[in-house]
DRENTORKOL-3810 file (N, C-alpha, C; in nm, 4 decimals):
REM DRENTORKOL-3810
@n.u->1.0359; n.v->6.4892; n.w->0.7810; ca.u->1.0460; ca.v->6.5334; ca.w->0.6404; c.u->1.1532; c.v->6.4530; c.w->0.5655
@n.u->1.2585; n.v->6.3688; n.w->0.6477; ca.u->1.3704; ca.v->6.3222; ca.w->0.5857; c.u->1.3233; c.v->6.1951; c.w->0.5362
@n.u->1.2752; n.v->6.1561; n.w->0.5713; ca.u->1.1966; ca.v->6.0121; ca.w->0.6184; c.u->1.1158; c.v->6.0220; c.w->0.4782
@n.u->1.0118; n.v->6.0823; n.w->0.4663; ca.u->0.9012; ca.v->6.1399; ca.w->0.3609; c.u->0.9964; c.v->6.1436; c.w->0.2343
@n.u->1.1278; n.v->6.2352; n.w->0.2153; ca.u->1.2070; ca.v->6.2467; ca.w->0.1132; c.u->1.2669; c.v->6.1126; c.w->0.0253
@n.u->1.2907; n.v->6.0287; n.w->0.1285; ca.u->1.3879; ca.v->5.9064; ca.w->0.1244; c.u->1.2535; c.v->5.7662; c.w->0.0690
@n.u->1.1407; n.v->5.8222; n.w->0.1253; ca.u->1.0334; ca.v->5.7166; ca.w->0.0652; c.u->0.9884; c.v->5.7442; c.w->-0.0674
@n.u->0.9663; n.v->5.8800; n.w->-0.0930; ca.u->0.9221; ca.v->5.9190; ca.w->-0.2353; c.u->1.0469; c.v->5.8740; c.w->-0.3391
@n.u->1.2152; n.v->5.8934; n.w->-0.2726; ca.u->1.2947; ca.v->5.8532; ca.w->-0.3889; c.u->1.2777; c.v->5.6878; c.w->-0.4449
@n.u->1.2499; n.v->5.6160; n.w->-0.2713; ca.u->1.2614; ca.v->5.4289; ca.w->-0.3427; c.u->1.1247; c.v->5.4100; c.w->-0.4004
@n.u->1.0431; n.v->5.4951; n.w->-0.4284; ca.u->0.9242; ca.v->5.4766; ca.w->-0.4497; c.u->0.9477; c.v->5.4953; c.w->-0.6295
@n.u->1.0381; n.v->5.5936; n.w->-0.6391; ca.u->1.0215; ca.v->5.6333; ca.w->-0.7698; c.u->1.1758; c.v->5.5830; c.w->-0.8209
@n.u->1.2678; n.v->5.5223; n.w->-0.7658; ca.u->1.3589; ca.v->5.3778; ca.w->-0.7900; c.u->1.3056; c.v->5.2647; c.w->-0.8381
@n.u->1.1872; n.v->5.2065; n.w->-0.7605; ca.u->1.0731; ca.v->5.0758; ca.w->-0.7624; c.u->1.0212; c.v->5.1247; c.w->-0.9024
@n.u->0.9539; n.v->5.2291; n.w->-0.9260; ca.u->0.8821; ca.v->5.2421; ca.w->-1.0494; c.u->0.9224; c.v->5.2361; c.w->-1.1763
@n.u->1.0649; n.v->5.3126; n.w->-1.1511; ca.u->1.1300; ca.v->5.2957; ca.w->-1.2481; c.u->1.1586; c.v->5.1876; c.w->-1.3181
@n.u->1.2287; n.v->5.0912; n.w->-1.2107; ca.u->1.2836; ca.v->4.9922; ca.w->-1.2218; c.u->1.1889; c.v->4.8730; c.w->-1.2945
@n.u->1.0420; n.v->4.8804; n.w->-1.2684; ca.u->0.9571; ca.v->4.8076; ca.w->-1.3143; c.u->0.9005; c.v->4.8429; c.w->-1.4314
@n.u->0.9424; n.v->4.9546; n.w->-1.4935; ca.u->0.8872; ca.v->5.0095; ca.w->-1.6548; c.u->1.0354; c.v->4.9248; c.w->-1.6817
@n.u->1.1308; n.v->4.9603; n.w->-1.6407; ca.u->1.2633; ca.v->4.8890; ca.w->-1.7325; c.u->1.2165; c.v->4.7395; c.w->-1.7388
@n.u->1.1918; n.v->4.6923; n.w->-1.6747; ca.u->1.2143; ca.v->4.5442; ca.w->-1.6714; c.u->1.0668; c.v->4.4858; c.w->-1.7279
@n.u->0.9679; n.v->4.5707; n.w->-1.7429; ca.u->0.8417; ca.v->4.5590; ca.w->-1.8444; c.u->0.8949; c.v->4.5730; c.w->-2.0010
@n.u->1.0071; n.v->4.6595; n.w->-2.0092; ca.u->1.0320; ca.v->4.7033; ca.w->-2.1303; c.u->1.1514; c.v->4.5744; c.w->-2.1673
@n.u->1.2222; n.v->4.5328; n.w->-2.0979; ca.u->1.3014; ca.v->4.4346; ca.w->-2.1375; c.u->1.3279; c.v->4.3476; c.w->-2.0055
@n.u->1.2442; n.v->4.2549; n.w->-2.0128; ca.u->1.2070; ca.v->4.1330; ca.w->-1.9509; c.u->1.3301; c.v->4.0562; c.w->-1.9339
@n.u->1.3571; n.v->3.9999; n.w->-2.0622; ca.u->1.4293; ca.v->3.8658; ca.w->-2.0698; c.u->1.5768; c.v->3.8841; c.w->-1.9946
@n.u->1.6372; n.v->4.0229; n.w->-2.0280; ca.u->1.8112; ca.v->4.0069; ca.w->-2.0167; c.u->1.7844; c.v->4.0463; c.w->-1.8374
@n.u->1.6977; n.v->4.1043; n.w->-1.7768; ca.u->1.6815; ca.v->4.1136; ca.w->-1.6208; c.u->1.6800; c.v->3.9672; c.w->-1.5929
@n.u->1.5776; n.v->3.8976; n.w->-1.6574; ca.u->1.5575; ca.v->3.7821; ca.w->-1.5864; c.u->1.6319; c.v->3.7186; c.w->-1.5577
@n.u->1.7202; n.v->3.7142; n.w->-1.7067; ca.u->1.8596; ca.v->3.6355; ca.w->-1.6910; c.u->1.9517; c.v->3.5945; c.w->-1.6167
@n.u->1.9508; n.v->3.7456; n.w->-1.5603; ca.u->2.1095; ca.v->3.7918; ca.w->-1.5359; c.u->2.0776; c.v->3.7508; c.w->-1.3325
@n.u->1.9124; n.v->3.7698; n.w->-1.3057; ca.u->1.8646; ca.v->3.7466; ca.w->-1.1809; c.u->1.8500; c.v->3.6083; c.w->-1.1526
@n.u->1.8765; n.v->3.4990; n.w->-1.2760; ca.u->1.8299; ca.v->3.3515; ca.w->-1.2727; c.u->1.9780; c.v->3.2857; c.w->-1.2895
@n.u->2.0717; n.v->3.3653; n.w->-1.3161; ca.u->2.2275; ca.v->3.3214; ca.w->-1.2721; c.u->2.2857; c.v->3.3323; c.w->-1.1647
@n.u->2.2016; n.v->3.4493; n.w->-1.1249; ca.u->2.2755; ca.v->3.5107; ca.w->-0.9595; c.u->2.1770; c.v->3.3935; c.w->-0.8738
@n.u->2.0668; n.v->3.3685; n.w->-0.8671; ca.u->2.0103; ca.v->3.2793; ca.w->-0.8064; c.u->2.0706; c.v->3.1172; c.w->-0.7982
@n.u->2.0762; n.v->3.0745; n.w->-0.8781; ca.u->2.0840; ca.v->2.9537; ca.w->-0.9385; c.u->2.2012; c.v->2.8642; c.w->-0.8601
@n.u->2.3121; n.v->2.9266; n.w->-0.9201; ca.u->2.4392; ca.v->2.9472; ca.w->-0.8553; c.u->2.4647; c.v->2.9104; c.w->-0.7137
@n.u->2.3489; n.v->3.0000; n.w->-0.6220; ca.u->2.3690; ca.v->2.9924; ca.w->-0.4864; c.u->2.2977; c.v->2.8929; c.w->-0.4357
@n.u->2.1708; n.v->2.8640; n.w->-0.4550; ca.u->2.1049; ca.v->2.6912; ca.w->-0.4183; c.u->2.1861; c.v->2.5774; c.w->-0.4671
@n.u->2.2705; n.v->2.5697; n.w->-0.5815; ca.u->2.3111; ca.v->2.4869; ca.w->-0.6250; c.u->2.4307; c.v->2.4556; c.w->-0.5080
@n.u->2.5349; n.v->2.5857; n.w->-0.4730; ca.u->2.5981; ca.v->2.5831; ca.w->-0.3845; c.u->2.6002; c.v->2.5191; c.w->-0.2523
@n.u->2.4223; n.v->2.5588; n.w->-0.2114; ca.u->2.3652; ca.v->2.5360; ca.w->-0.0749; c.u->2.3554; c.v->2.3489; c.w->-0.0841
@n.u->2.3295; n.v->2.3113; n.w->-0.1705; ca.u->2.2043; ca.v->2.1768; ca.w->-0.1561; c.u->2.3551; c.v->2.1224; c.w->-0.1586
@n.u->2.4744; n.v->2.1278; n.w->-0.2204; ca.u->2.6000; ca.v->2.0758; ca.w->-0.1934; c.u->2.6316; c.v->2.0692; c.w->-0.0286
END
């Protein structure tokens, strides 16, 4: 039952999270294409 509890919450975390980022695209993308960026640039050094 704990198990069952803990899947329905990331389930409805995930959903959420994907109406927000339907609703405002650009400043998620952003902010996910700095945190990325950053670290390959790091790596290929």
């Amino acid at each position: 039952m704990k198990t069952k509890k803990l899947l329905m919450v990331f389930l409805i975390y995930v959903f959420t999270f994907t109406i927000i980022s339907e609703i405002q695209p650009s400043p998620i993308a952003e902010v996910s294409e700095q945190q990325i960026f950053p670290i390959s640039t790091t790596y290929k050094q």
